[in-house]
C-alpha positions as a printed Julia matrix, in Angstrom:
120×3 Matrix{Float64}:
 -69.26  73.09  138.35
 -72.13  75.14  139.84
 -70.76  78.11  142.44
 -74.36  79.02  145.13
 -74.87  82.3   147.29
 -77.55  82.4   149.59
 -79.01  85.13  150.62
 -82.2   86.49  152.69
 -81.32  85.7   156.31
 -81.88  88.03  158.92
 -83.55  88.5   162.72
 -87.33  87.96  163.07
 -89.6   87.36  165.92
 -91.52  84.21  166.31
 -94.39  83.61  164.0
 -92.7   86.08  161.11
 -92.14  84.25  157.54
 -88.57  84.63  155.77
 -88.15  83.91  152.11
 -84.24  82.64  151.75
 -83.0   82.45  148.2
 -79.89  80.84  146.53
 -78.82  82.06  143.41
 -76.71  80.08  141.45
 -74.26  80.51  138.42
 -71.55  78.3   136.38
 -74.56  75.75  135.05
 -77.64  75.12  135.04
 -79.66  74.28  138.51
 -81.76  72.0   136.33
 -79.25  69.22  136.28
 -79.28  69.43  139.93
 -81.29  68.32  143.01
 -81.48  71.54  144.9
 -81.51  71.11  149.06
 -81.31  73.19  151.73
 -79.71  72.63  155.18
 -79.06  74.69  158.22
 -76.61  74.37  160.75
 -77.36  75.46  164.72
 -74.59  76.08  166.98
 -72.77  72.92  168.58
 -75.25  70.99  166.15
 -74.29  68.54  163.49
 -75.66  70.23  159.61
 -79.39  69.09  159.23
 -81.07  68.63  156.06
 -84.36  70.45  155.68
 -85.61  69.89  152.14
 -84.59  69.23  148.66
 -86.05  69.79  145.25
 -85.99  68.0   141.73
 -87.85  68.52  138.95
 -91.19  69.22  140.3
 -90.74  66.82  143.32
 -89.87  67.91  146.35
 -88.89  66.16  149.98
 -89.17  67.72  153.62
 -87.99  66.65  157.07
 -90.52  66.21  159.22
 -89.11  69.21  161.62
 -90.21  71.71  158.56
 -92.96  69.91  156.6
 -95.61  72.19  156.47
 -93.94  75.15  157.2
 -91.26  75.52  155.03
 -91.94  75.76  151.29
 -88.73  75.05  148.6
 -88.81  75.94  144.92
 -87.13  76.82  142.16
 -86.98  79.06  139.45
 -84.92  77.56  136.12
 -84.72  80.9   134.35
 -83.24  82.76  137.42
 -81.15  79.88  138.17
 -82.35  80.74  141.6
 -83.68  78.24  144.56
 -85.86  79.52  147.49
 -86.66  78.18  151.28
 -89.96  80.23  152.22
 -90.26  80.13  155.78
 -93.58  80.5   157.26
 -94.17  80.87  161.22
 -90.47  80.34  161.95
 -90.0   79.46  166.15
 -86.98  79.96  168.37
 -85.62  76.13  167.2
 -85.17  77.46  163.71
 -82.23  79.68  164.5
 -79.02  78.25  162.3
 -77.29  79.37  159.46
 -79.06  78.13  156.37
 -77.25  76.84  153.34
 -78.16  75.81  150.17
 -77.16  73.17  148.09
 -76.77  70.87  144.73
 -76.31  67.6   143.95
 -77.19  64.77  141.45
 -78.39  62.31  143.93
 -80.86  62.55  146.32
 -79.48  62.17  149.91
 -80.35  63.65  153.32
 -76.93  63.35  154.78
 -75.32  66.59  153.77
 -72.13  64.48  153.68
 -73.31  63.44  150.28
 -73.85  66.76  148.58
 -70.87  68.61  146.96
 -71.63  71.69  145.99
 -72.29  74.58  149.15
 -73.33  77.48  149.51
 -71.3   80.45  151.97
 -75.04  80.12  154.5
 -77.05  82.73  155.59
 -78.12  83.54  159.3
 -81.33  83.49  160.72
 -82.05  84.36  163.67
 -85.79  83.96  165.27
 -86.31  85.37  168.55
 -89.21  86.22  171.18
């Protein structure tokens, strides 16, 4: 069983870049897909992007902007942000899983989230 923190949240203005990092530990994140999700308030959990291997999948609402990787000898996924708007405000989790799926119902392992918060 994998256990994920993410980290790197934080306030920002519009435009600014974020770099948002999970670290995990208990196995290997090479076994895994690696996604990450976020979560606005009064919103339902939205997936954002997920990583396998060298492939990787966006939604459309961060395709082009945000940027996921991994590193297998830190055990460590990141979610690099780039000109991050008021819409992108949401706690941001991480995730793993052995199937590919966008509905975060599907996914079992979580991450606590991080905040971000983008503002004017």
């Amino acid at each position: 069983q994998v256990q994920l923190v993410a980290s790197g949240g934080g306030l920002v203005q519009t435009g600014d870049s974020l770099r948002l990092s999970c670290a995990a530990s208990g196995r290997a994140i090479d076994v895994y897909l690696m996604g990450w999700f976020r979560q606005a308030p009064g919103k339902e959990r939205e997936f954002l992007s997920w990583i396998g291997g060298v492939t990787t999948y966006y939604s459309e609402s961060v395709k082009g902007r945000f940027t996921i990787s991994r590193d297998n000898a830190k055990n460590t996924v990141y979610l690099q942000m780039n000109n991050l708007k008021i819409d992108d405000t949401a706690v941001y989790y991480c995730a793993a899983e052995t199937r590919a799926s966008v509905d975060p119902n599907m996914w079992d392992y979580w991450g606590q989230g991080t905040q971000v918060t983008v503002s004017t």
